[in-house]
C-alpha positions as CSV (number, residue, x, y, z in Angstrom):
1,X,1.2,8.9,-16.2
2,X,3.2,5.7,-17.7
3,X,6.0,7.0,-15.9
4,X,4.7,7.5,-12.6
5,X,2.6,4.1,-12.6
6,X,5.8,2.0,-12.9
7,X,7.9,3.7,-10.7
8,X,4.9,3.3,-8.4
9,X,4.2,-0.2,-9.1
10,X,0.8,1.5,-8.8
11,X,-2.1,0.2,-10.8
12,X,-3.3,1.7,-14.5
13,X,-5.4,1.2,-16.4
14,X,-7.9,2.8,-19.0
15,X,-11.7,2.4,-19.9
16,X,-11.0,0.2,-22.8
17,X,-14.2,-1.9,-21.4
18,X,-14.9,-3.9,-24.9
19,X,-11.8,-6.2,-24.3
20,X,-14.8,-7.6,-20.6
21,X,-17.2,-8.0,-22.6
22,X,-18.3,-11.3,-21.8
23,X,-19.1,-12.4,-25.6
24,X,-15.7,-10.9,-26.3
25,X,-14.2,-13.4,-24.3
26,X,-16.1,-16.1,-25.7
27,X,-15.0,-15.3,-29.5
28,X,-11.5,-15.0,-28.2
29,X,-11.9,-18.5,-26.6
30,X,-13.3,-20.1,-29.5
31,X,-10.3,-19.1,-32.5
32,X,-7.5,-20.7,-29.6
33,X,-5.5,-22.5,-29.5
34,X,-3.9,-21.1,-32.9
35,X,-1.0,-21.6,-34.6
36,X,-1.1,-18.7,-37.2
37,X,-2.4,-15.2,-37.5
38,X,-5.7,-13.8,-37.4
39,X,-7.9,-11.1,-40.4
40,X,-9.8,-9.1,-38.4
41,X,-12.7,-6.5,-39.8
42,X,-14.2,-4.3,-37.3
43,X,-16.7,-2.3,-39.0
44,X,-18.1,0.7,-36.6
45,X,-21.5,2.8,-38.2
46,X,-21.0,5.5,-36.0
47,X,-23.5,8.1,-36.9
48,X,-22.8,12.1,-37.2
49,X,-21.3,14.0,-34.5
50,X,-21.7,17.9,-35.1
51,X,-18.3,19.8,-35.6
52,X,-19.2,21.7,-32.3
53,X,-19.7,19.3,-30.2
54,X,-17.8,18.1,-26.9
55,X,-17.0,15.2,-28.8
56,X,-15.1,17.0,-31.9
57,X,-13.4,20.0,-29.4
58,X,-9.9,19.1,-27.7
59,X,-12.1,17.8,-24.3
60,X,-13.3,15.0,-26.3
61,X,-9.7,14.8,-28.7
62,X,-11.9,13.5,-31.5
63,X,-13.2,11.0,-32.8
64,X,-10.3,9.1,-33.2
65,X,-8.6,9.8,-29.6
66,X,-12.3,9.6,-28.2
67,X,-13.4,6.1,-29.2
68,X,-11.1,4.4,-31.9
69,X,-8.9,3.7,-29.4
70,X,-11.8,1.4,-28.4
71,X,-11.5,-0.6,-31.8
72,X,-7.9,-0.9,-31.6
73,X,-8.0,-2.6,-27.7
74,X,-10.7,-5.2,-28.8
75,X,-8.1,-6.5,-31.4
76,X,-5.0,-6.5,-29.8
77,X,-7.1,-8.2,-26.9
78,X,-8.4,-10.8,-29.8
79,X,-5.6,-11.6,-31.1
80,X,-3.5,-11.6,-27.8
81,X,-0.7,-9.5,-29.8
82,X,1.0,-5.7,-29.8
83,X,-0.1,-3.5,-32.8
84,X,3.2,-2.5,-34.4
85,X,2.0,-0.7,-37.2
86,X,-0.8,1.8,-38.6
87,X,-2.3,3.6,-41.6
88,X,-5.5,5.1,-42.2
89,X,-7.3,7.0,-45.0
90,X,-10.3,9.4,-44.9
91,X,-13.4,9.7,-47.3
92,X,-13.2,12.7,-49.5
93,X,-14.8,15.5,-47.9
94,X,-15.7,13.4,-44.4
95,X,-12.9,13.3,-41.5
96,X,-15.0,11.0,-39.8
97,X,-15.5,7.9,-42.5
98,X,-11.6,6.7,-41.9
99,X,-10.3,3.1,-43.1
100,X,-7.3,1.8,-40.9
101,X,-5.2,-1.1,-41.3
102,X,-3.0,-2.5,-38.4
103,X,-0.3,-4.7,-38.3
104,X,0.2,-6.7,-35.1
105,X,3.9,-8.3,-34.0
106,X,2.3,-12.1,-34.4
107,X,1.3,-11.4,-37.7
108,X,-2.3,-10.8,-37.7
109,X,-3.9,-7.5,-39.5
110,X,-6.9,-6.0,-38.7
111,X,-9.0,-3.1,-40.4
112,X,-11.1,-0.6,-38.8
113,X,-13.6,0.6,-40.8
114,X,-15.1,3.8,-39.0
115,X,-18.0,6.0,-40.7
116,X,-20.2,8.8,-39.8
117,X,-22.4,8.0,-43.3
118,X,-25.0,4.9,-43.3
119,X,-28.2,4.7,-41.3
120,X,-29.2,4.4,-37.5
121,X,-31.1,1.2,-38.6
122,X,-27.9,-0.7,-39.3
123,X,-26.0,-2.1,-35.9
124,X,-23.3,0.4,-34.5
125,X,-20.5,-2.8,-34.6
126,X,-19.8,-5.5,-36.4
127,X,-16.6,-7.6,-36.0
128,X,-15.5,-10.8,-38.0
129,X,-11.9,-12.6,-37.4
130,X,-10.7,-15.2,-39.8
131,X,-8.4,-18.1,-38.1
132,X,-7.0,-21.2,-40.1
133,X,-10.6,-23.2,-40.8
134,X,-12.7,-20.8,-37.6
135,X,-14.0,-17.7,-38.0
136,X,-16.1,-15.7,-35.5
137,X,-18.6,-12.9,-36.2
138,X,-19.4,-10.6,-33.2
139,X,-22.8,-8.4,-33.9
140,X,-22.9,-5.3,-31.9
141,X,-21.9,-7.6,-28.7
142,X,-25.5,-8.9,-28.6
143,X,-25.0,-12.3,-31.1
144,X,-22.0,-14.4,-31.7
145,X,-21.8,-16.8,-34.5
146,X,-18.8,-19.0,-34.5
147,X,-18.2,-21.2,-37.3
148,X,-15.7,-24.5,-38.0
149,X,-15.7,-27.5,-39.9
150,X,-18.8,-26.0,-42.0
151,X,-21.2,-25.5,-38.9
152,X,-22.1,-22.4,-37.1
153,X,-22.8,-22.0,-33.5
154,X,-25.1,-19.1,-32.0
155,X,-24.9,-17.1,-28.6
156,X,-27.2,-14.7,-27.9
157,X,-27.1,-12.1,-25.2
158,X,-28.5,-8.8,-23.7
159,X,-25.9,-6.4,-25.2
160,X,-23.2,-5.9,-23.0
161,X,-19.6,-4.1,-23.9
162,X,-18.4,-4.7,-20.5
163,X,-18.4,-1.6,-18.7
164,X,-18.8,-2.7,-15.6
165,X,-16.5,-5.8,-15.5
166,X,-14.0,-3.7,-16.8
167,X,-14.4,-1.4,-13.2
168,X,-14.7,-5.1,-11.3
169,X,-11.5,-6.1,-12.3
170,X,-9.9,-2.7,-11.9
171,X,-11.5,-2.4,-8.3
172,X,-10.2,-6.3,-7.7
173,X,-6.6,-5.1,-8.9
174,X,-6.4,-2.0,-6.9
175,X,-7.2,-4.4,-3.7
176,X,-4.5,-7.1,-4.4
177,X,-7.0,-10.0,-5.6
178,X,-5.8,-9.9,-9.2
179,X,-3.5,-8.1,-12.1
180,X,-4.5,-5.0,-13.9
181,X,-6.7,-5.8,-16.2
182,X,-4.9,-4.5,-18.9
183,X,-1.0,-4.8,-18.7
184,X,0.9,-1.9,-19.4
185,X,2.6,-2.9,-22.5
186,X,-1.4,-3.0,-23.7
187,X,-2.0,0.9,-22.8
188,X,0.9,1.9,-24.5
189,X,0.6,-0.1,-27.8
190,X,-2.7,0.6,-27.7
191,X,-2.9,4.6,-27.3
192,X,0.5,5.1,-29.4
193,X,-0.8,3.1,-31.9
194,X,-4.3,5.5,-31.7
195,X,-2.1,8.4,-32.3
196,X,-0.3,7.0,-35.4
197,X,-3.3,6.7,-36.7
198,X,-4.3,10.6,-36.1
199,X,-0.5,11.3,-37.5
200,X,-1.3,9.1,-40.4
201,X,-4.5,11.2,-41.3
202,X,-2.4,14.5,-41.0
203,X,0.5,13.7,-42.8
204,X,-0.6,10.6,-45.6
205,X,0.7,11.1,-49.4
206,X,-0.8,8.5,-50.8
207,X,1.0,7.5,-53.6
208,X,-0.5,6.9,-57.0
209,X,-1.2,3.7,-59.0
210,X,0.1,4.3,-62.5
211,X,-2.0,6.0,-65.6
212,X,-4.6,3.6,-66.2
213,X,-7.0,4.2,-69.0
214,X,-10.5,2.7,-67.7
């Protein structure tokens, strides 16, 4: 599909809709200009999925392929940089409670903290970065709290992960008045980096951390 879009000079893209959501934007906006990297925590209480379901079968590719990708796209749109590295680790005994770590080419890290345990009572997503004296804490895309030199500002909105201005822009691109909304170096980062995560839960040997006596 990569292949055939660029010797096309068609138009790709993927739903990765988070990176249009209008209070998305707005965090973005409010840790620039920067000078140095950004710590990112995305934490995602993403409920239980039976093992039979769609979701968990190769139509859905898992929970990983089927909406992680999501996570990784909302920081690599954050922090305006390419992931370039990935490593995750699963909860004894649950596939899907996985903590991820990503590297990005400017520098900044983010973690992923995705888990099928917790409660339905606590939001589904919950993301904080950390710039030089900013941070911004994004709370299930309904309340933005941006804070710098020691006081916090507040927006509040109907929730809204950007769906539909994703398909806007898309439908704008495909028609001439405007770029893909996501460049193509973005897709591939993005999904490669989504797969090296999967790799990374197949193939990890942690190693240990010496014979302490506790």
């Amino acid at each position: 599909m990569i292949a055939a879009a660029r010797e096309a000079a068609g138009i790709l893209t993927v739903g990765f809709n988070r990176r249009c959501a209008p209070l998305l934007i707005d965090a973005k906006k409010a840790l620039e200009p920067r000078s140095g990297p950004l710590v990112m925590l995305y934490r995602i209480n993403a409920g239980a999925i039976p093992g039979d379901s769609w979701i968990q079968r190769d139509e859905g590719g898992g929970r990983i392929v089927g909406e992680v990708c999501h996570f990784v796209d909302a920081l690599t749109f954050l922090c305006g940089s390419l992931p370039i590295e990935a490593q995750a680790i699963t909860a004894r005994d649950h596939a899907d409670a996985v903590s991820i770590l990503i590297r990005f080419a400017d520098g900044s890290t983010g973690t992923i903290v995705y888990t099928s345990l917790g409660d339905q009572g606590v939001s589904k997503e919950y993301l904080e970065a950390f710039a030089t004296g900013r941070v911004v804490q994004l709370d299930d895309f309904r309340r933005l709290t941006i804070t710098s030199g020691g006081k916090a500002r507040v927006k509040k909105d109907a929730q809204n992960k950007g769906q539909r201005e994703l398909v806007e822009e898309f439908l704008a691109a495909t028609r001439g008045r405007r770029a893909a909304p996501i460049s193509m170096a973005e897709i591939v980062a993005v999904t490669e980096t989504t797969l090296a995560i999967e790799e990374s839960l197949r193939t990890s040997d942690p190693a240990p951390v010496g014979d302490r006596q506790c």
